[in-house]
C-alpha positions in Angstrom: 110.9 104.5 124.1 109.8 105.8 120.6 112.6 103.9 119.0 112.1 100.6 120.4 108.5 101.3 119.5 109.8 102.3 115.9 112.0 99.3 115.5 109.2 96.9 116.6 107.1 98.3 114.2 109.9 97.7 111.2 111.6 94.9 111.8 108.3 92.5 110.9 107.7 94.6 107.9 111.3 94.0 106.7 111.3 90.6 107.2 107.6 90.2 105.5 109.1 91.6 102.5 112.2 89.5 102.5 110.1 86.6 102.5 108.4 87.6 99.4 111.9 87.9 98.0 112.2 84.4 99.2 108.9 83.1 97.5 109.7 84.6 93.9 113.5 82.8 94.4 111.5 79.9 95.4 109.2 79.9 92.3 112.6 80.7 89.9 114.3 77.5 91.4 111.9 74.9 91.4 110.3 76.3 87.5 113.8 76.8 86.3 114.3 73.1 86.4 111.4 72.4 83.5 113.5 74.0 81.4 113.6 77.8 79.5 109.9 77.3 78.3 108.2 76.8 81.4 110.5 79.1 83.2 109.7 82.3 81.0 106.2 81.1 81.0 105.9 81.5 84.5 107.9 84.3 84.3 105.7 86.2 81.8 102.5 85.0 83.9 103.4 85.9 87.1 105.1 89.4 85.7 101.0 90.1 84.4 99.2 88.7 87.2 101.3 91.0 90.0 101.5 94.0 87.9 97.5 94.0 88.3 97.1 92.9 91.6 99.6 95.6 92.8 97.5 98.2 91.3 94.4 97.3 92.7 96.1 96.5 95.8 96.6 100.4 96.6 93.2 100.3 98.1 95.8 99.2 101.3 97.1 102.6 101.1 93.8 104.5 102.1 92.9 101.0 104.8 96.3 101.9 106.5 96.1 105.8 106.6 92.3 105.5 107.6 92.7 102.7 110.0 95.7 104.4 111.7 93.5 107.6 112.3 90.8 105.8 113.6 93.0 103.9 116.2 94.9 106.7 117.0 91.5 108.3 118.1 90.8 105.4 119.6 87.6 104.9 118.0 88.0 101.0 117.3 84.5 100.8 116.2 85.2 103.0 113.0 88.3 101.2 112.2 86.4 98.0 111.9 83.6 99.5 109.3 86.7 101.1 107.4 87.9 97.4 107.4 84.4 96.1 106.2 84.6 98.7 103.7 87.6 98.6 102.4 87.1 94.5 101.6 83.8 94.2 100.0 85.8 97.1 97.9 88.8 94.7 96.8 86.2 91.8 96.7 84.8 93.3 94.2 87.6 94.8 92.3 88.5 91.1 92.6 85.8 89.6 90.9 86.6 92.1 87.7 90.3 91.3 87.5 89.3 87.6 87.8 86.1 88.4 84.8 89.1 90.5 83.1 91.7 87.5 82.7 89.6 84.8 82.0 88.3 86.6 78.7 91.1 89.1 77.9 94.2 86.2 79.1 95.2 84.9 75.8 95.1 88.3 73.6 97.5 89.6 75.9 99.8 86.8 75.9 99.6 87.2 72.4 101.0 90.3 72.6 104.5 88.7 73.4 106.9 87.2 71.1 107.4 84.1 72.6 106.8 80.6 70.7 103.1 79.2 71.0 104.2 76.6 73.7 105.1 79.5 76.1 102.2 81.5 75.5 100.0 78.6 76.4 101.6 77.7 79.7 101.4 82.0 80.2 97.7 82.2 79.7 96.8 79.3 81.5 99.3 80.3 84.9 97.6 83.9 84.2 93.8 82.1 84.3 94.6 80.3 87.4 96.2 82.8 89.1 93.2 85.2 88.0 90.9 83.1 89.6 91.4 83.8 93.2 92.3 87.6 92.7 90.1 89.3 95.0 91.5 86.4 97.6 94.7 88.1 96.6 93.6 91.8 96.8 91.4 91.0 100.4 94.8 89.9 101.6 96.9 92.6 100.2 94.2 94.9 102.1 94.2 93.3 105.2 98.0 93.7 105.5 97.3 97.5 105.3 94.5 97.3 108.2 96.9 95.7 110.3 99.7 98.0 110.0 97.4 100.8 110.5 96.9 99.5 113.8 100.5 99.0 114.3 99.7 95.5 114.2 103.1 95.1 112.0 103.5 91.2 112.9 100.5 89.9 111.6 101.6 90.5 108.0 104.4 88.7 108.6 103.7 85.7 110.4 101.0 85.3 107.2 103.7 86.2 104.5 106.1 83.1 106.8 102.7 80.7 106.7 102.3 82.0 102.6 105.6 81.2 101.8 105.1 77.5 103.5 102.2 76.8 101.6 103.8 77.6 98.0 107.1 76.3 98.6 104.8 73.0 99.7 102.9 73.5 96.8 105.5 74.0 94.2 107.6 71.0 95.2 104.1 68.8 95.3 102.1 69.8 92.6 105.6 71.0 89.4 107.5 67.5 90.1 104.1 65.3 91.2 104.9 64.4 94.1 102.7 62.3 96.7 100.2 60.8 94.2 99.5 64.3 92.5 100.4 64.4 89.0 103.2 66.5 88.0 101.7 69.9 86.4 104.6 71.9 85.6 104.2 75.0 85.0 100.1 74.9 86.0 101.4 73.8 89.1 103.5 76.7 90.2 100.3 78.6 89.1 97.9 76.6 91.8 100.7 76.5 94.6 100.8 80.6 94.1 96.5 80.6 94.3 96.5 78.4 97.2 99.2 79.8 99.0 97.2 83.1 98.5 93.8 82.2 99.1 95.1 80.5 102.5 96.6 83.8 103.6 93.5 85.5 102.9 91.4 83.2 104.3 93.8 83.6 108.3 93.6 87.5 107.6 89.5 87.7 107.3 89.2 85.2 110.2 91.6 87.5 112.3 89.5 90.3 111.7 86.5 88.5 112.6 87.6 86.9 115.9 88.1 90.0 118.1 91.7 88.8 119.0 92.8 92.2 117.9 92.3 95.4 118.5 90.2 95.9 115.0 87.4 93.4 114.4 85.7 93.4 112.2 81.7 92.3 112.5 79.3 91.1 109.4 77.5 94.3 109.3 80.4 95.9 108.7 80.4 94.0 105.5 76.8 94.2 104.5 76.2 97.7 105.4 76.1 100.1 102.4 75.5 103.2 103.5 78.2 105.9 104.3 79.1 106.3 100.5 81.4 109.2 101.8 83.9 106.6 103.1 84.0 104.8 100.0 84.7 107.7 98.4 87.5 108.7 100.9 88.9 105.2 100.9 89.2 105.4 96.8 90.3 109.1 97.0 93.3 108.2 99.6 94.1 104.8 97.3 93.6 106.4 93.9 97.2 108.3 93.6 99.2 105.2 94.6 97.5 103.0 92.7 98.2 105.9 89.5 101.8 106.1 91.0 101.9 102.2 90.7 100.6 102.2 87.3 103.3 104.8 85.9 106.6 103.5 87.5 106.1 100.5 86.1 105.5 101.7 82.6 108.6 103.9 83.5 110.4 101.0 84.0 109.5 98.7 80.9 110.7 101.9 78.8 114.0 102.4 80.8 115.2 98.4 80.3 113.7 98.9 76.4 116.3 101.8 76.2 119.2 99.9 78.6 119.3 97.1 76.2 121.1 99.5 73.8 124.0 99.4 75.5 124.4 95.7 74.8 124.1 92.6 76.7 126.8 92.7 79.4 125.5 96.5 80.3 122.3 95.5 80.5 123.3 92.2 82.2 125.3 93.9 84.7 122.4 96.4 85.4 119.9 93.6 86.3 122.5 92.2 89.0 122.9 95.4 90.3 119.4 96.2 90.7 118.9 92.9 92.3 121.5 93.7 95.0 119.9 96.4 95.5 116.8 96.1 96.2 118.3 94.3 99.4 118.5 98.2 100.5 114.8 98.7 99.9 113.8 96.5 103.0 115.1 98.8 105.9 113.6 102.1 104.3 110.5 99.9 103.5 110.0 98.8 106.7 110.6 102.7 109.0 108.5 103.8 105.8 105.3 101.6 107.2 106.1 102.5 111.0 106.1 106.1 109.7 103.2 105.6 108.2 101.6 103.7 111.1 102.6 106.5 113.7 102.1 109.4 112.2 98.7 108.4 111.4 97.9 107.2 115.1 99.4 110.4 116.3 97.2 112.7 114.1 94.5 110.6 115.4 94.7 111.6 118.8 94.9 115.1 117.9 98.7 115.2 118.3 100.5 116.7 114.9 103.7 117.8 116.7 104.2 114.2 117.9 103.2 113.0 114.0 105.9 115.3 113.0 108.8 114.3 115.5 107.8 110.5 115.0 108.1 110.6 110.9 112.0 112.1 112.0 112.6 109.6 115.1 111.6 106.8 112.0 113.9 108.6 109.5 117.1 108.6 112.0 116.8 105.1 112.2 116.7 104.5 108.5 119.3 106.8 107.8 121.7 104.9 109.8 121.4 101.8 108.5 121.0 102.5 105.3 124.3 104.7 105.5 125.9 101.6 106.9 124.7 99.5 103.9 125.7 102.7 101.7 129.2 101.7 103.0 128.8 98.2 102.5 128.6 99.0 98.8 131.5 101.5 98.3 133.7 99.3 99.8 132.8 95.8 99.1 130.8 95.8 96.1 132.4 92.9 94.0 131.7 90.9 97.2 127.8 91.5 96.5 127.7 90.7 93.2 129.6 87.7 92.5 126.6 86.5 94.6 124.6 87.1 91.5 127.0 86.2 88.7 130.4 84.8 87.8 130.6 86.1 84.7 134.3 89.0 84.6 133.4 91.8 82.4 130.1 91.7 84.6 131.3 91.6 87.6 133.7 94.0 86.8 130.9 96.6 85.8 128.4 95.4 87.9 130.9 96.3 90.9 131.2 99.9 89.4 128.0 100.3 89.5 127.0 99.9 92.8 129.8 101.7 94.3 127.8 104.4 92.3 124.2 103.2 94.0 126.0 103.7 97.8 125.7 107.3 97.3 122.1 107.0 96.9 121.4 105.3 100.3 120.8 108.8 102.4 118.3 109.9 99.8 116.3 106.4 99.3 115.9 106.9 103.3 114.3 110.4 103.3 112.6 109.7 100.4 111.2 106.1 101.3 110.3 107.1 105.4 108.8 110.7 104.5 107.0 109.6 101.6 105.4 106.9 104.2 104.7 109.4 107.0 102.7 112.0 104.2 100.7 108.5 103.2 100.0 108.2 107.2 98.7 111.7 107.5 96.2 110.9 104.3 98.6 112.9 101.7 99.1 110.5 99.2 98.9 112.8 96.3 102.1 114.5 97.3 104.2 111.2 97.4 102.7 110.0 94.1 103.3 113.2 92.3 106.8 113.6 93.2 107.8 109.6 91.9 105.3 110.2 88.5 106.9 113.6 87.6 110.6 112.5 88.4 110.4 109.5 86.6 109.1 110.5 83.4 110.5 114.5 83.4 113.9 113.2 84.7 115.2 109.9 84.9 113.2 108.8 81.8 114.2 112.0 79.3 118.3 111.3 81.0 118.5 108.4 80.6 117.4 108.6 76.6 120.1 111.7 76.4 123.1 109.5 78.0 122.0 106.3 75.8 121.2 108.3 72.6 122.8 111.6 72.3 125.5 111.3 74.3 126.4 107.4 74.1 128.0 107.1 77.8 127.8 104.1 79.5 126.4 102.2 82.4 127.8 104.0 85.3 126.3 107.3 84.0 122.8 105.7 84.1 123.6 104.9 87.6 124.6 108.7 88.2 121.4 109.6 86.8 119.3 107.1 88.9 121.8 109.2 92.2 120.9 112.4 91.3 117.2 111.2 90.5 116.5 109.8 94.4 118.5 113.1 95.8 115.7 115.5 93.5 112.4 113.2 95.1 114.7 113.3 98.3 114.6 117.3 98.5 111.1 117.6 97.4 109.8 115.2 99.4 111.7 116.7 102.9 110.5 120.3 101.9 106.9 118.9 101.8 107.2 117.3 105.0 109.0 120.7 106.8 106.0 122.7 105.5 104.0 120.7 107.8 100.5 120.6 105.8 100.0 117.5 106.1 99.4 117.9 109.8 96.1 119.6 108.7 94.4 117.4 106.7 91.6 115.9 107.6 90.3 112.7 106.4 87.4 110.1 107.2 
């Protein structure tokens, strides 16, 4: 019974992220055929606008640990002023972001070496974009109430109805189709805004409507008292969106160092992390049933359940992931001559992730667990344990195999193995401790 219950929980969560998958290869093919300009314009823009949309968007995190509690308690009335809440927050966090890249937009694009014709196309995709971001951050948000409430296949049938909408407005409003006038790479930019503002717009009237368990009601909205659940909701958020922040600076530093080892390592490593990312979905999606149940289950005053449920979801993940562990020690040159036909790599490229299969059983515990100490409210832990691992170990290895030691590729893929075992151990002693089970949030 749990583990149908676990697998409907994950299966619309994996699929909503392989549809956003889908809409960034979407927005690659259609750009890509302006031409290099308006391809690394877009690139560039859309590389900015996410990168501080997904840091604000952690205010999900504390929606989906709070709502869970609440719905586990069965106290649907708090859930939908934790909803309220948690939107007038990202509404206004919105209108900043939207303040902050209409004036700063072209300064930062200026930061980037790229010919004046690109940085014009950037700025303006980043302006339009910026324009609707607290449409962007309310639905971002409003994903997290939902899977609070186990409600798992509401985010997806939005990301299906998003993905519609851009790959419509792509198609319509780059080549000028249908009377519009072709826009290019300003095009792209509006089909992105208007595919978000749409899904925002079926989230907020979900909410309203009553047809789920959590509604939301207009004094929820306008009510500004309670400052202590504001303050929990940024408390719970505050850590993932840090976490966000430093991984991706962590990452810009680690592709600055890979491109040392020359253009086919580097090359090779880009396909490689592309294929496999495809492993991320499955531990992705028992990570948000985790986090869904073990947050219910501690609100109903049932920790040992929490505790058995964040290990029913981790099973799962396990095994599939060990199968796809298998699919890439055996058959890796199969996976990536789906990204590239190029020998030398292809050849690397297949070494490498032969490497990454042995890091499937520790992405699992590490992914799932992480998400089960966000359900309970810990989100410090989880954040701590991906901030100091990245910059106290993969970062400082990675600069020792590249600089000092001059190895190649593979041994930056044994480093990134022996990095997810570390947060992989850590994070499972946290979670056999059992603390989490105590804490008590809004």
């Amino acid at each position: 019974m749990i583990n149908r219950r676990i697998f409907n929980l994950a299966w619309p969560a994996i699929c909503e992220m392989m549809l956003y998958m889908l809409l960034d290869f979407v927005d690659v093919a259609f750009v890509g055929r302006l031409g290099a300009q308006a391809l690394a314009a877009v690139s560039l823009g859309a590389q900015i606008y996410f990168s501080v949309i997904f840091l604000f968007a952690a205010l999900s995190t504390g929606a989906t640990a709070l709502v869970a509690r609440a719905v586990g308690a069965n106290n649907l009335k708090r859930a939908g002023q934790i909803a309220g809440r948690t939107l007038v927050l990202a509404l206004l966090l919105g209108a900043v972001v939207t303040l902050c890249f209409h004036l700063f937009a072209d300064a930062i694009i200026g930061l980037f070496h790229f010919e004046p014709a690109v940085q014009l196309m950037a700025a303006a995709y980043v302006k339009i974009t910026g324009s609707i971001a607290a449409f962007a951050l309310i639905l971002f948000v409003c994903n997290g109430i939902f899977r609070g409430a186990g409600l798992t296949k509401i985010p997806f049938y939005v990301a299906a109805l998003t993905n519609i909408v851009n790959i419509i407005g792509d198609y319509v409003l780059i080549f000028g189709k249908f009377g519009f006038p072709a826009l290019g790479a300003q095009g792209a930019a509006l089909a992105t805004a208007a595919a978000q503002v749409t899904g925002c717009l079926v989230m907020v009237v979900l909410l309203f409507s009553g047809v789920t368990q959590v509604r939301m009601r207009l004094r929820d909205l306008l009510y500004m008292g309670d400052f202590d659940l504001t303050s929990v909701i940024v408390k719970l958020s505050a850590p993932a969106g840090l976490e966000q922040v430093l991984m991706s600076m962590a990452g810009i530093l680690a592709s600055f160092m890979l491109s040392g080892l020359g253009t086919v390592p580097f090359a090779a490593h880009q396909v490689v992390m592309t294929a496999e990312s495809m492993s991320f979905m499955p531990g992705y999606g028992f990570a948000v049933a985790a986090t869904t149940l073990v947050g219910q289950s501690l609100g109903a005053q049932k920790p040992e359940q929490a505790y058995e449920h964040g290990l029913a979801a981790l099973k799962m993940a396990l095994f599939i992931m060990g199968i796809t562990g298998l699919v890439f020690l055996f058959f890796p040159s199969l996976i990536i001559r789906i990204f590239t036909s190029s020998g030398p790599v292809l050849e690397l490229g297949s070494l490498c992730l032969r490497i990454a299969a042995f890091e499937q059983p520790s992405l699992a515990v590490e992914m799932v667990l992480a998400g089960a100490l966000r359900g309970a409210g810990d989100t410090r832990t989880p954040a701590l344990i991906t901030i100091l691992c990245n910059w106290l170990l993969r970062i400082p290895l990675f600069y020792l195999a590249i600089y000092v030691f001059h190895w190649g590729l593979p041994a930056i893929w044994g480093i990134t193995v022996f990095d997810w075992f570390v947060r992989a151990v850590f994070i499972a002693v946290q979670y056999r401790r059992g603390r989490w089970q105590q804490i008590s949030i809004g």
